[in-house]
C-alpha positions in Angstrom: 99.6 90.0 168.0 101.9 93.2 167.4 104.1 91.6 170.3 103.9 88.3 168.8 105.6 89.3 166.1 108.4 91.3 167.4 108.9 88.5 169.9 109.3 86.3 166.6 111.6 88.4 165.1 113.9 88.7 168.3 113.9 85.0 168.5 114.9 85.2 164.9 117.6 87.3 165.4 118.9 85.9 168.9 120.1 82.7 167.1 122.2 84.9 164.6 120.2 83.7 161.8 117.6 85.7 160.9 120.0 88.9 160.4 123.4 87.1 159.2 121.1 84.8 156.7 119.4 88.2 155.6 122.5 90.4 155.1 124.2 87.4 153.5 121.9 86.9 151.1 121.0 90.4 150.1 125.1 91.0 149.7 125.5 87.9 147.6 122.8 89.3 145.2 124.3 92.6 145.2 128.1 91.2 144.4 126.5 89.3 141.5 124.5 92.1 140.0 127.4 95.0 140.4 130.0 91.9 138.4 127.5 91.6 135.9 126.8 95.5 135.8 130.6 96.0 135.7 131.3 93.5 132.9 128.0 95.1 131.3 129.9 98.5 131.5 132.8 97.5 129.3 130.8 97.7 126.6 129.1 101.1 127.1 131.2 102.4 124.6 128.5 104.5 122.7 125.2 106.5 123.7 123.4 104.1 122.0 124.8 101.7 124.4 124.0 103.7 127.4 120.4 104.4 126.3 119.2 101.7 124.6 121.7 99.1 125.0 123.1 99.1 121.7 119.7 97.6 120.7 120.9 93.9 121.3 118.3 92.3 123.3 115.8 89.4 122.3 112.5 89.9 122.6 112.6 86.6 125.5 115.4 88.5 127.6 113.9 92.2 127.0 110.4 90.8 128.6 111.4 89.0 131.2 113.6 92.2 132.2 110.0 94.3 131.2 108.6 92.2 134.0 111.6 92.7 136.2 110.7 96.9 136.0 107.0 96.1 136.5 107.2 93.8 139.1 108.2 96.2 141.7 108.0 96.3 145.5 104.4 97.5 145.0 103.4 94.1 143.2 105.6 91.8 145.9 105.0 93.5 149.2 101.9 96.0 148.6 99.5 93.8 146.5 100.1 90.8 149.4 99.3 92.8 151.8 96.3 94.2 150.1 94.6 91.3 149.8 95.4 89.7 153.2 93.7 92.9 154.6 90.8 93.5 152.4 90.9 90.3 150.3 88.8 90.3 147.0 89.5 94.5 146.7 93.5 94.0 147.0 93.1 91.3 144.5 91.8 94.5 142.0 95.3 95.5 142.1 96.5 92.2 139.9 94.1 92.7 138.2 94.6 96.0 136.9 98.0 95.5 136.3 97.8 92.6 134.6 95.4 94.1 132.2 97.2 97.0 131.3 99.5 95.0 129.5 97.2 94.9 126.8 96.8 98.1 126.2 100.4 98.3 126.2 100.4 95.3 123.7 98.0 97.0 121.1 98.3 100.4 121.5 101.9 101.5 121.8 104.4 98.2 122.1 105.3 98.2 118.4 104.3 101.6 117.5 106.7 103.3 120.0 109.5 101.3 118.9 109.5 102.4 115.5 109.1 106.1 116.0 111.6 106.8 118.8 115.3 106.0 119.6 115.9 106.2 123.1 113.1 108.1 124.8 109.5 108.8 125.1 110.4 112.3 123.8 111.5 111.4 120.3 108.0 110.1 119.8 105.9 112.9 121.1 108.4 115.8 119.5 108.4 113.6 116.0 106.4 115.9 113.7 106.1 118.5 116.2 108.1 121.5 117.6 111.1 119.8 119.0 112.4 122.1 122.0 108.9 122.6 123.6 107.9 119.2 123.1 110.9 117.3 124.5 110.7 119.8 127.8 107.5 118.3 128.0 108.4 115.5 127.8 110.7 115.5 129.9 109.2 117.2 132.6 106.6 114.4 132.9 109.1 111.6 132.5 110.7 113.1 135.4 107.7 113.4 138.1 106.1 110.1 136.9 109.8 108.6 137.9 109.7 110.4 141.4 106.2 109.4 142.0 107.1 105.9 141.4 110.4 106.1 143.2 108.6 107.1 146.3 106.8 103.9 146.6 110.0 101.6 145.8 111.8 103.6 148.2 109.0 103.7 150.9 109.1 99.6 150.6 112.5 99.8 151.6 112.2 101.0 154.7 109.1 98.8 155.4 111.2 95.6 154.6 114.1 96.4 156.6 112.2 97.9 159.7 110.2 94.1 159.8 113.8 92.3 159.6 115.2 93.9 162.1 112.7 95.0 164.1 113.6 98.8 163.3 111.2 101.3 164.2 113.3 104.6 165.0 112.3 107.0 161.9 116.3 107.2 161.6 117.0 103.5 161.2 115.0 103.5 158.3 116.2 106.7 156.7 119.3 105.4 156.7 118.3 102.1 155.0 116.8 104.3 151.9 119.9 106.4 151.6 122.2 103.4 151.5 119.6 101.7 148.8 119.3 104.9 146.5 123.6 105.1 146.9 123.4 101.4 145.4 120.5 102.3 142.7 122.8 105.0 141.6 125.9 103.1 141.2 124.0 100.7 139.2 122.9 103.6 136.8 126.3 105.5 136.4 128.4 102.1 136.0 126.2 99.9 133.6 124.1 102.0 131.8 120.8 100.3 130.3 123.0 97.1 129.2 124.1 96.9 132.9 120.2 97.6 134.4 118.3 95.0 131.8 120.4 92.2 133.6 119.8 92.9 136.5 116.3 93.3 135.9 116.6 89.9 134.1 118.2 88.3 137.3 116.1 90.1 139.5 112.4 89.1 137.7 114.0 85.7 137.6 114.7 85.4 141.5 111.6 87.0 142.1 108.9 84.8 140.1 111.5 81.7 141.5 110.4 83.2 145.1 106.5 83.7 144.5 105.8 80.2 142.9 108.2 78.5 145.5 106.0 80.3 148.3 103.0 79.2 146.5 103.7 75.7 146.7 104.3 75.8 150.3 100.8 77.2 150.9 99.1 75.0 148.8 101.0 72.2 150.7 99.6 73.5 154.1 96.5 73.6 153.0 96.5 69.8 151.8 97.0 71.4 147.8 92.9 72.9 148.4 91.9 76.4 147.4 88.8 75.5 149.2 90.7 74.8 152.4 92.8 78.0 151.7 90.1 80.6 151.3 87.6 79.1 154.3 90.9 79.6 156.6 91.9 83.1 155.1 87.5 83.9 155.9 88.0 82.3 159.6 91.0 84.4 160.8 90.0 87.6 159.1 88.0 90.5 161.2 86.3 90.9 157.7 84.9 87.2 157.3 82.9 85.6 154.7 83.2 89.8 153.3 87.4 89.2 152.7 86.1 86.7 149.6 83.7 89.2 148.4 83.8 93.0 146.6 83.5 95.8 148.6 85.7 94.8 151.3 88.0 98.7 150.7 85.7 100.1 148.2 82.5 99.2 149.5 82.1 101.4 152.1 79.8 103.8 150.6 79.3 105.5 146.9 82.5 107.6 147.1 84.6 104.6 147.7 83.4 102.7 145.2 84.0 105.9 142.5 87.3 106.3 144.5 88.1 102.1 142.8 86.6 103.1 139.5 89.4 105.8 139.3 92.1 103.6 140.9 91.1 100.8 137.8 91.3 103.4 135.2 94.6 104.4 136.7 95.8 101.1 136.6 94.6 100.0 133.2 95.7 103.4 131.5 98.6 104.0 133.2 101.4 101.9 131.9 101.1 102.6 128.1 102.5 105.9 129.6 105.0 104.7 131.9 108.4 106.0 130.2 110.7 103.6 132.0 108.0 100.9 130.0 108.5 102.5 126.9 112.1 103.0 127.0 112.6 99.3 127.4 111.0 99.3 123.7 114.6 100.3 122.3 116.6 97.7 123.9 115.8 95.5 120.8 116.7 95.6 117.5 113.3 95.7 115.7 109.3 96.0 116.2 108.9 91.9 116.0 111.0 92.1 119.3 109.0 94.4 121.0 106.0 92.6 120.4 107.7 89.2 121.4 108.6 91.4 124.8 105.2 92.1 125.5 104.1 88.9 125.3 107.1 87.3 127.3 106.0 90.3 129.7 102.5 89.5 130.2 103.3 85.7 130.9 105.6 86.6 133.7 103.2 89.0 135.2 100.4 86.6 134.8 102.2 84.0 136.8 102.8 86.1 139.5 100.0 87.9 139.6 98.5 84.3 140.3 100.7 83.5 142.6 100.3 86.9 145.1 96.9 85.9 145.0 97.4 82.7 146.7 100.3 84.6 149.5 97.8 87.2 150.2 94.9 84.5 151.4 97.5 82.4 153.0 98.6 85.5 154.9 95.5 86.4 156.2 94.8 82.2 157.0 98.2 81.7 158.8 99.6 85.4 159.7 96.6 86.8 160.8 95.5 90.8 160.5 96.2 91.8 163.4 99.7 90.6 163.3 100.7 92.0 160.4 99.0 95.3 161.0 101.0 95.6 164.2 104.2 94.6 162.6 106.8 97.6 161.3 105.9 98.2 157.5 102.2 97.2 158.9 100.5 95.7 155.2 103.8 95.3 153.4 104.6 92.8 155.9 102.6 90.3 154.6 104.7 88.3 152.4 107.6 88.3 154.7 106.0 87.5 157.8 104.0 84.3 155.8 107.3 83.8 154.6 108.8 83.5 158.4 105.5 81.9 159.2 106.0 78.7 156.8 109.8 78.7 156.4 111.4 80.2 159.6 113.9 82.4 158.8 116.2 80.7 156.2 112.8 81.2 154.0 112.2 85.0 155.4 116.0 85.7 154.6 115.3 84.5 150.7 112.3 86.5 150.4 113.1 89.4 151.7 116.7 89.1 149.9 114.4 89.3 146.8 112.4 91.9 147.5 115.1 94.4 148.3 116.8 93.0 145.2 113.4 94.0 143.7 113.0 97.8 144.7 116.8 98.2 143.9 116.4 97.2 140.0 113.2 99.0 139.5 114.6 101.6 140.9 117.7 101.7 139.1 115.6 101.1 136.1 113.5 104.2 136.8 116.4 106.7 137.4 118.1 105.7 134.3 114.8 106.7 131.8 114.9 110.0 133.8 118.3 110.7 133.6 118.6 109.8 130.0 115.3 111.3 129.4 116.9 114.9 130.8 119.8 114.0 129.5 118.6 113.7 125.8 116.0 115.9 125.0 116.6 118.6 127.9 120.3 118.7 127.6 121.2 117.4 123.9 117.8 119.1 122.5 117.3 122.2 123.8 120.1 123.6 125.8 122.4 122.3 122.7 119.9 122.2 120.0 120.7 118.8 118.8 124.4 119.1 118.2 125.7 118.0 121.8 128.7 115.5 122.2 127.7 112.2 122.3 130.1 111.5 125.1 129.0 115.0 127.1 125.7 114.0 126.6 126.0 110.6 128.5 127.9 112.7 131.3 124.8 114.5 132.0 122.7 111.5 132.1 125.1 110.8 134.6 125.0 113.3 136.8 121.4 113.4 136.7 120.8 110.5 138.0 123.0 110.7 141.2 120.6 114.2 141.6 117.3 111.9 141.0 119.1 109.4 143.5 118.8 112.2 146.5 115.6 113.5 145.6 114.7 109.8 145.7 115.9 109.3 148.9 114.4 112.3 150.5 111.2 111.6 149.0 111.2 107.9 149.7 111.4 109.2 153.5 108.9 111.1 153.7 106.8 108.6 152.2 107.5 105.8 154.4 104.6 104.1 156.0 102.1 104.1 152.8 100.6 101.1 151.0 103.4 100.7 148.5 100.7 99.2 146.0 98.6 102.4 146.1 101.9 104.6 145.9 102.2 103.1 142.4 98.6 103.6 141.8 99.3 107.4 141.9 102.4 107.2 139.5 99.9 105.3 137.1 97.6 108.2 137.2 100.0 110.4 136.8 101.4 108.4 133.6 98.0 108.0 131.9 97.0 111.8 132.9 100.7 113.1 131.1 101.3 110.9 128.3 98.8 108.5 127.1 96.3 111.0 125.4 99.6 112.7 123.8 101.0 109.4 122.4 97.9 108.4 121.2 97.1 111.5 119.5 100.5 111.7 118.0 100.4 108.4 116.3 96.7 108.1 115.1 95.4 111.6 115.1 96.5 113.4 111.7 95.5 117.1 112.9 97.2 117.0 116.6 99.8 119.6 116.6 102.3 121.5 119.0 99.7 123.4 120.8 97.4 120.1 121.7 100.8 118.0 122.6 101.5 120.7 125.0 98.3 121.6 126.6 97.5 117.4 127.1 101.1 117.2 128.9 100.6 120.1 130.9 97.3 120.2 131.6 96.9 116.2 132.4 100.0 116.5 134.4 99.0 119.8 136.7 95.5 118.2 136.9 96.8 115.3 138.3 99.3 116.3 140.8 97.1 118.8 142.3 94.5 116.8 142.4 96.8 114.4 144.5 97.9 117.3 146.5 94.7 118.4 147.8 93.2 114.6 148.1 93.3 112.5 151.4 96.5 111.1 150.6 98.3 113.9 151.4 96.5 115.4 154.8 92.8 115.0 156.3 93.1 111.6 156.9 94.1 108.7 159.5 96.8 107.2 157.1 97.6 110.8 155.0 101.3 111.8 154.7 101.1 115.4 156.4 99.6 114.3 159.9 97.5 116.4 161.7 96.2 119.1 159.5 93.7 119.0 156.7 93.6 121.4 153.8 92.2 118.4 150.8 88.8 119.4 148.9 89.2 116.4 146.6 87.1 113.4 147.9 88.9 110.7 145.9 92.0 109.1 146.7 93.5 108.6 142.8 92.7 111.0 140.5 92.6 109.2 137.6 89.5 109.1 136.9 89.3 113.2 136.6 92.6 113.7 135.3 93.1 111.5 132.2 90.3 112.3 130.5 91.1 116.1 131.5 94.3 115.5 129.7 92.7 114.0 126.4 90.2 117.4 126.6 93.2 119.7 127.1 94.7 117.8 123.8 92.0 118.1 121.5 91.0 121.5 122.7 94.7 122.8 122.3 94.9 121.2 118.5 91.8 124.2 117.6 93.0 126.7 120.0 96.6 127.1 118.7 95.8 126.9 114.9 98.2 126.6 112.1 98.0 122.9 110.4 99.7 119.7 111.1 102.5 118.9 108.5 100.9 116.2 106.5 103.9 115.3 105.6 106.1 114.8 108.8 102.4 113.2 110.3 102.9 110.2 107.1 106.6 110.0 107.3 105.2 109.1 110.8 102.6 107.1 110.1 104.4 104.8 108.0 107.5 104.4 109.7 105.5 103.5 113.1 103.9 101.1 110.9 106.5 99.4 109.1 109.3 100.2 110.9 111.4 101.7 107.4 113.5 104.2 108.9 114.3 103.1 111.9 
């Protein structure tokens, strides 16, 4: 079946249409996107501008470009894939994500946007010490951006080595590079005016893309989910089982603890996902923000639906085998139904959209951490709050073309992995870091310097060691470091060990360091993250 598909994909590209149609498409989005980011730039004329784009967005055009960061290669390529392997397991994914909007809705949305200005920082370092804070802050911001970047990057090279039939390690470390080069010009030209529309085009294309491939299915399948699922069952090595739970985590007891820490990951981990909460300050009040969520959550729901449906028809028409054998293996299993029901004017759209997709959450992601550096590392600390506005955007600058590289490198080493559980890590990573610091900061009277710094640290180190010595990174078939083992962690996402270490470390660090909260920064606080006076 392996050959099968490469024999496809040379027919494809012997007719000059599979590649031309691809590169054409894919440079037509990107000459739209850098116009629109150029005329965006014109208007950078502030750091307000840069950060939080002057503040100008609805709460319509703000969610639809929340759903553009969210809906990431992970969502397109990793979550189809997951389900047209293991079925009713990869469907968890959705599921998780979809629900952690809600936390997001309730919990931080409105909350966030009335505290801070332009970063996740200004909340957390509110009423506390503001240098040691904001480093922490920072610091997290910046590995929960890398961990993320890894699995936009790694989808990359998945999608290009299945267009054109690339399999040489160089080939596709080549393709990275030239996508980080293009995520950074994004960054350093438009700002966060420039990034929201193309995350606006972008989530547009891409939901245009999923319910367009839905149809098609359905239409295969004479418009019956019946007919759908019974095919997806006959063609799958899994059967009847690809329909039911248990098909990945069923295995035994430590798989199954292994998906109770992958959902807690998921559900926790976007009310801590800085890029999220940035997006907060891109409109002008805490009505907006709420407005985004919901305009957020309806775009996600829709294509959370609609993966479901591409992941069985991917496993009824594509087949496991086939797209386990193609380059990218599971990430090939939108693009290769795509082929499958459309021939390659259809494959050369979707995948189009689905590079468009990794380069906007991408360039989304290295503009938090560059501003996030930029602002409370540079403008904070190093300058103590009195840095030049205009200097201060020149660092968030520079920044980011370093994030870009680091990007790049890591995004190579990390090609080959499920992008969907890539993401699953940078969720545990987010809700291990910042979630039990937020939430203490804005409902928790006592918290003070000492707790805010011990449930960053201690949920952060926690997590990425727990990562580091887990089967993801050696000790198993599909581990990044091949052919040693050195883990002594049994689950593959820490989450469920991490984030509540982090709330421990929090509440322990509030009694260990001593001294009382100031009641009075802690109600300025309160009430302006309530009300929004202030902001």
């Amino acid at each position: 079946m392996a050959d099968h598909t490469s024999t496809v994909l040379a027919q494809a590209a012997a007719t000059g249409s599979d590649p031309v149609i691809n590169t054409v498409i894919f440079s037509l989005f990107v000459a739209i996107t850098l116009y629109v980011v150029y005329r965006a730039s014109s208007r950078n004329s502030s750091r307000s501008d840069y950060y939080a784009a002057g503040s100008a967005f609805t709460g319509r055009q703000n969610g639809i470009a929340l759903s553009g960061d969210y809906l990431s290669a992970a969502s397109f390529l990793g979550i189809a894939g997951a389900i047209a392997v293991n079925g009713y397991d990869g469907f968890l994914y959705s599921i998780g994500f979809l629900v952690a909007w809600l936390i997001a809705l309730l919990l931080v949305a409105e909350l966030t946007r009335n505290t801070g200005r332009f970063t996740m920082g200004d909340v957390l370092s509110y009423r506390m010490k503001q240098r040691p804070v904001r480093a922490a802050a920072a610091t997290s911001t910046l590995v929960i951006s890398l961990f993320y970047m890894l699995a936009q990057m790694a989808g990359a090279g998945d999608l290009i080595a299945l267009l054109l039939n690339i399999h040489g390690a160089f080939g596709q470390a080549l393709i990275i590079a030239v996508v980080g080069l293009v995520m950074v010009f994004y960054v350093l030209v438009g700002g966060m005016k420039g990034t929201t529309w193309v995350q606006i085009i972008k989530a547009s294309l891409l939901i245009l893309a999923v319910v367009m491939m839905t149809v098609f299915m359905f239409g295969k399948f004479g418009f019956s989910v019946s007919n759908l699922l019974s095919q997806a069952a006959y063609h799958s090595p899994l059967g009847d089982k690809l329909l039911q739970p248990g098909g990945s985590y069923g295995a035994n007891n430590l798989t199954k603890l292994d998906f109770v820490s992958l959902s807690l990951a998921l559900v926790l981990g976007v009310a801590g996902l800085p890029h999220v909460l940035m997006r907060f300050y891109t409109v002008p009040n805490s009505q907006e923000a709420r407005r985004s969520v919901v305009w957020a959550t309806s775009c996600v729901l829709v294509f959370y639906l609609c993966t479901l449906v591409i992941g069985y028809g991917a496993a009824a028409l594509v087949g496991t085998k086939e797209i386990k054998g193609a380059p990218g293996g599971e990430n090939s299993a939108a693009p290769l139904l795509a082929l499958h029901i459309g021939g390659p004017l259809l494959l050369g759209l979707i995948a189009a959209v689905a590079f468009a997709t990794i380069l906007a959450v991408v360039a989304g992601l290295t503009m938090t951490a560059s501003a996030s550096f930029a602002h409370d590392v540079y403008a904070n600390i190093f300058k103590r709050g009195k840095a030049d506005p205009y200097e201060e955007v020149r660092v968030a600058r520079l920044t980011a073309v370093v994030i870009g590289l680091l990007s790049i490198i890591g995004g190579i080493l990390a090609n080959g992995q499920n992008v969907a559980f890539l993401v699953g890590l940078a969720f545990a990573v987010a809700g291990s870091a910042n979630l039990s610091t937020l939430l203490y900061s804005l409902f928790w009277k006592r918290f003070n310097t000492t707790g805010t710094l011990w449930g960053i640290y201690g949920g952060l180190v926690a997590c990425v060691v727990l990562v580091i010595f887990s089967p993801v990174v050696s000790g198993d078939a599909h581990s990044i470091v091949k052919g040693v083992d050195f883990h002594w962690f049994p689950l593959k996402n820490p989450g469920l060990v991490s984030i509540p270490f982090s709330f421990i470390c929090g509440f322990i660090g509030t009694f260990v360091g001593g001294g009382k909260a100031d009641a009075r920064k802690h109600a300025e606080m309160e009430v302006r993250s309530l009300t929004g006076i202030g902001t």
